[in-house]
N, C-alpha and C positions, 0 to 999 in steps of 0.2 A: 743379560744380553750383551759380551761382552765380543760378538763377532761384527757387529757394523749393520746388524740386523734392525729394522727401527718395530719400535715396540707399536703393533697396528691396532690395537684398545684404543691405543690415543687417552687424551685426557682431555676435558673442559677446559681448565686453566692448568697451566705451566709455571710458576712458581723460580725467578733463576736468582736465588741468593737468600740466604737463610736467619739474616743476621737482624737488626733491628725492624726495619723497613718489609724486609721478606715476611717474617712470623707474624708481624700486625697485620697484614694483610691478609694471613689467612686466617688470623681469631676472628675479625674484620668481618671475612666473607660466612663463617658459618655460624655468624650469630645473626645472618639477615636471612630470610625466609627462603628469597632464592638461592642466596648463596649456600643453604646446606643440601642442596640438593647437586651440586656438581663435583665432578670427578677431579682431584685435585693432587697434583704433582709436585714436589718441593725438592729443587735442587741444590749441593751446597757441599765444599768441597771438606768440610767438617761437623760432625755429629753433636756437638756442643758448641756455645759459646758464651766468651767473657763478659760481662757487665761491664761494656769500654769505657761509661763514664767516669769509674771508679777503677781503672785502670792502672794509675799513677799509684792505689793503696795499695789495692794486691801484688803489688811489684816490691814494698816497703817491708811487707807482712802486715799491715796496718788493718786488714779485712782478710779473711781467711779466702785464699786463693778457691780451695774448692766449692766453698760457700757462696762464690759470688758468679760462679757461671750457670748457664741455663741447659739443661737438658732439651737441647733442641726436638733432636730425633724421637726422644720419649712422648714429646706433647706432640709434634705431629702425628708421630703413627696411634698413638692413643687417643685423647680426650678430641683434638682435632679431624679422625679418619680420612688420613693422607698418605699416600705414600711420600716417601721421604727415600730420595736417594745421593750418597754418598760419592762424589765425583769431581770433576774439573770442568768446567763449559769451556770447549776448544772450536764453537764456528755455531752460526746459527741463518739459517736460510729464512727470512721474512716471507717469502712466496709461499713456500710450502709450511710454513710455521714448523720447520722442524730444527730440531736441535742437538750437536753433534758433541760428545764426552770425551773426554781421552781414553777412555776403556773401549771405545767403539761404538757405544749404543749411543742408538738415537733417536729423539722422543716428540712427539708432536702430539700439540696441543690447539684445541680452536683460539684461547685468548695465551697471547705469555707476558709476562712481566717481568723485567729483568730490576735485581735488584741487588746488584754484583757490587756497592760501594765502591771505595776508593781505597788508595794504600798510602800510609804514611813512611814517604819514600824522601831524602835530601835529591838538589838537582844535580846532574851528570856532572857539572862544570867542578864541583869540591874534587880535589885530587882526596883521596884516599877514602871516598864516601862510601866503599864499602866496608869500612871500619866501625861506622854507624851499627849502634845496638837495637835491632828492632823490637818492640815488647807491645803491639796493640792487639795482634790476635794470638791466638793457642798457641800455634804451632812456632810463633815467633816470643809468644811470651814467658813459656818455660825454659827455652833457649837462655834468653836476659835474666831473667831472677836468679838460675844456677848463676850465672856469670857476675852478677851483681855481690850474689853471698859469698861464693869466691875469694872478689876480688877485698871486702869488708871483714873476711875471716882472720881471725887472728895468728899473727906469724909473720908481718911485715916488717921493717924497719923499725926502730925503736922513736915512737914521737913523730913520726910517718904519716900523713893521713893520705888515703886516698883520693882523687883527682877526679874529678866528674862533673864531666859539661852538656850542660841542656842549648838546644843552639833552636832559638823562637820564644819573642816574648807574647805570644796572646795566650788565650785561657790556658792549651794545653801547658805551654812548655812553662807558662808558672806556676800549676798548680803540683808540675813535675818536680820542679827545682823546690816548690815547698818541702815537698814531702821526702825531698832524697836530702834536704837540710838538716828537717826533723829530726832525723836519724842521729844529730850528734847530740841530742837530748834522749830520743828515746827511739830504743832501738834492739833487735831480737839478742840474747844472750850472745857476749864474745864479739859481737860484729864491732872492727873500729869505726870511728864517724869522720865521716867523708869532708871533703872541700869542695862546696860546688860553687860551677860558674856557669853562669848565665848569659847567652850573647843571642842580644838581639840587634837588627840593622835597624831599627826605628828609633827616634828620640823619646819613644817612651810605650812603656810596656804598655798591653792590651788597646792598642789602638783601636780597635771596632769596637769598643765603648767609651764612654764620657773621659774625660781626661782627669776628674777626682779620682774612679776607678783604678786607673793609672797609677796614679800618685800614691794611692794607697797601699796597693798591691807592692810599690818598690820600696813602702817605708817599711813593711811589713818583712818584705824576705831581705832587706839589708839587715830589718835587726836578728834576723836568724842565722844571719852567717853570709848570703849568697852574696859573692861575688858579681856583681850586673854590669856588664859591658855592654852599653847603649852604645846607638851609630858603630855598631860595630859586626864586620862580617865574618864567620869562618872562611877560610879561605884553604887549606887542607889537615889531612890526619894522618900523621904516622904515629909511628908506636912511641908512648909515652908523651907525647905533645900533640900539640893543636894551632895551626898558625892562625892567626887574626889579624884583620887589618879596618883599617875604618872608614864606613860605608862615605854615600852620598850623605854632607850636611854633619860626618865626626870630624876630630880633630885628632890628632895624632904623627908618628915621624913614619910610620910604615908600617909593614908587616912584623909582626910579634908571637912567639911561641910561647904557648902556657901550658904547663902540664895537665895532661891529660892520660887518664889510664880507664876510662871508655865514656863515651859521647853517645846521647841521644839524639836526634833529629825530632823536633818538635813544630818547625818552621813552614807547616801545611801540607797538605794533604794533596796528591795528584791520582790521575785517573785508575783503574785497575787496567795493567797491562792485557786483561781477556777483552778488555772494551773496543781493543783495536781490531780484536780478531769476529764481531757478528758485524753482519750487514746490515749497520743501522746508522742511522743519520748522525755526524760527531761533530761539536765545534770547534774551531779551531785550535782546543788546546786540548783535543781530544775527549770530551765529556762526552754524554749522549745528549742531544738537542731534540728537545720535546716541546708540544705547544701547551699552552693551558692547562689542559687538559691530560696532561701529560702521557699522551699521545707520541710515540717518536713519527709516526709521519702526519704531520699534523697539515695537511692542506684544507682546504677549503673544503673540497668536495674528499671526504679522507679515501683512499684507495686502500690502504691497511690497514683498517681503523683496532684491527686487534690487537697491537701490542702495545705496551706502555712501559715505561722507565721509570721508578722512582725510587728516590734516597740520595747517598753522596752521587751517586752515575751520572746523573741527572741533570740539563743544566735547563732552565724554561728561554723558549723565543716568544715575545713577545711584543704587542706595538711599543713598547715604553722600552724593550732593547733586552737585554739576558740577565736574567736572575737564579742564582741558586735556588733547589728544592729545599734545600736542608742548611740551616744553621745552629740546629741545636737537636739534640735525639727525640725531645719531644712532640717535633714534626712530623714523625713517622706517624703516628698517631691521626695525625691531621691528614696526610696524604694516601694513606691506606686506608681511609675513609674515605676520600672523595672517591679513590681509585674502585673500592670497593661497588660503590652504589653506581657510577659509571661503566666499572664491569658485567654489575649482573643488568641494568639498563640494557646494555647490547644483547646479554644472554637470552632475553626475552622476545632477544627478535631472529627470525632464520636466518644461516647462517651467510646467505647468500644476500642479505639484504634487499629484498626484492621493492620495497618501500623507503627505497633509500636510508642510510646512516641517523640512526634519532641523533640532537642537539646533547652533549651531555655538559655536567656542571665545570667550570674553571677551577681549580687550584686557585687560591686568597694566601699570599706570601704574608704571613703576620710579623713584620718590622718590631713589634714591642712587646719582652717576653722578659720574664725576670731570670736571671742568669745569676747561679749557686757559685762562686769560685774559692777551690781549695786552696788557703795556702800553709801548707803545714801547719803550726799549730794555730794559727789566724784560720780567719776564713771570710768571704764576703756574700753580699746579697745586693744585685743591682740591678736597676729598673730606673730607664732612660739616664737621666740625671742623677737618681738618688743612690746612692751607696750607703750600707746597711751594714755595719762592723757588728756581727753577730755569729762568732764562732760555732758557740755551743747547739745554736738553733741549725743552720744553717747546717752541719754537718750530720746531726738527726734527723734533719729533713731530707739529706743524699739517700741517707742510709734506709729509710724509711721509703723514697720511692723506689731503691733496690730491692727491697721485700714487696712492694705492691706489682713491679716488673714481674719477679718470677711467679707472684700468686695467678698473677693476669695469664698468666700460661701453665697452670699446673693442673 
């Protein structure tokens, strides 16, 4: 239905994002009694997707690229019985619960849940930040890999290495700068080994854990090679270089050019630009604002009680002030559950609530959670204070829940 016609079957639940958070949701819903019995919709502007944790391998060749993504579409319209459609979300009417495609069609469902993440995007203010090589989803990550093999392929200058700057030191961009380090030990046939550098604006890597963690993680990729520029900020990219300068708290005489022949942005995560475009409650830095319950209009008495937000989109309001849904993938898990028994909770009551809105259960943000981090040939395992110099465990245990991921949906 690609005339603007809205599809009048309708559906139960609505489904808007396919990727971690989305697909738990729906193994979620029909392995609960009421949940197999509703009519379900799954939206999502790609028919596969990557295993983003392991992201940083498959960009390496360190994991076989096609090996590590999920046949999205296959388990939905199969083992799941859902439809699954391939699209854009370009607007969504909360009144009418319907929802509008860039192809025209447009779908309405009694419950919807949007589960549109976030994008790993640098901020406006970098002069040449669109020189940034993006590699976290499909369509961005085959882009980067050719451009990567490329740029490593033999036929450079003689004694040349290539130039390659990770810009963010928390988990991502150090397990990134591990693995594009690795490479000047081991690495696919012909390719030369790169020079990486590392800039983060913090005085020390991985700050949203212990400061051992930190300290290990930088003895670890110094002795691999990376270059680590602490207190220190990009500030633009042109071709062949990269200016720097040092942040709040570095030292240094000013702005500096280091070669560079192509830059990742690893230095966080901002909203998805469709999030500006549905009618739903946003916080000030654009997320979607949900309560508890992860409800986007979360009032007292709820007047829309049927939609909900969860994943990176996601930010909670609550008495204690705003908290992310999501700081590690594993959450997904935990919030497509709560979401889950929450949804079918309402589904069991008419649609119209004649008996007012039932009480449903809170979202429980879990603070303490053991965090895997890859650093090329290093690796860690860390849980509050304690840091775990355990390579060989520690990276059989990634690869190990990558196989339990895709079992979980085949």
């Amino acid at each position: 239905m690609a005339d603007g016609t809205v599809d009048d079957a309708g559906a139960d639940v609505l489904i808007l994002g396919a990727s971690f958070a989305g697909v738990e949701l729906l193994h979620q819903l029909r392995r609960s009694a009421r949940g197999r019995g509703l009519k379900i919709v799954v939206v999502d502007r790609q028919a596969e997707h990557p295993y983003i944790p392991l992201v940083q391998e498959r960009l390496v060749g360190r994991i076989d690229a096609a090996g590590s993504v999920l046949a999205t579409r296959r388990y939905v319209e199969g083992p799941a019985r859902a439809r699954y459609v391939v699209g854009d979300v370009v607007g969504l009417d909360p009144d009418r619960k319907e929802v509008a495609l860039a192809s025209g069609e447009r779908l309405r469902a009694r419950f919807i849940v949007v589960a549109l993440g976030s994008v790993l995007a640098p901020p406006a203010a970098i002069e040449g930040a669109e020189r940034f090589v993006d590699y976290k989803f499909d369509r961005e990550f085959v882009h980067a890999a050719d451009r990567l093999a490329a740029l490593l392929a033999p036929g450079g200058p003689a004694g040349e290495r290539p130039a390659l700057v990770v810009v963010g030191g928390g988990i991502s961009g150090v397990e990134l700068a591990g693995e594009l380090a690795r490479l000047a030990r081991v690495r696919p046939a012909g390719w030369r080994a790169p020079k990486v550098t590392l800039v983060h604006s913090g005085a020390r890597l991985l700050p949203h854990l212990c400061a051992r963690a930190g300290a290990t993680a930088e003895r670890h990729l110094r002795a691999q090679g990376v270059e680590l520029r602490l207190n220190t900020r990009l500030t633009r990219l042109a071709a062949g270089t990269a200016a720097i300068r040092p942040s709040a708290g570095g030292a240094g005489a000013g702005i500096e050019d280091v070669p560079c022949d192509m830059a990742f942005w690893s230095g966080g995560v901002r909203p998805a630009p469709v999030l500006a475009k549905l009618s739903l409650p946003r916080t000030d830095d654009g997320w979607l604002a949900v309560g508890p319950t992860l409800q986007c209009f979360a009032t007292a008495k709820p007047t829309r009680p049927d939609i909900f937000a969860i994943g990176d989109a996601a930010r909670v309001q609550s008495a204690t002030g705003e908290w992310p849904t999501m700081q590690r993938a594993i959450e997904c898990l935990w919030q497509a559950g709560l979401t889950a028994r929450n949804l079918t909770r309402l589904a069991h009551e008419a649609p119209d609530y004649p008996h007012g809105v039932p009480p449903l259960r809170p979202h429980t943000l879990r603070e303490d959670f053991f965090h895997g981090i890859s650093l090329g040939d290093e690796s860690l395992i860390v849980y509050g204070r304690l840091v775990l110099d355990f390579a060989a465990v520690n990276t059989w245990f990634r690869r190990f829940l990558m196989r339990r991921y895709f079992a979980r949906y085949s």
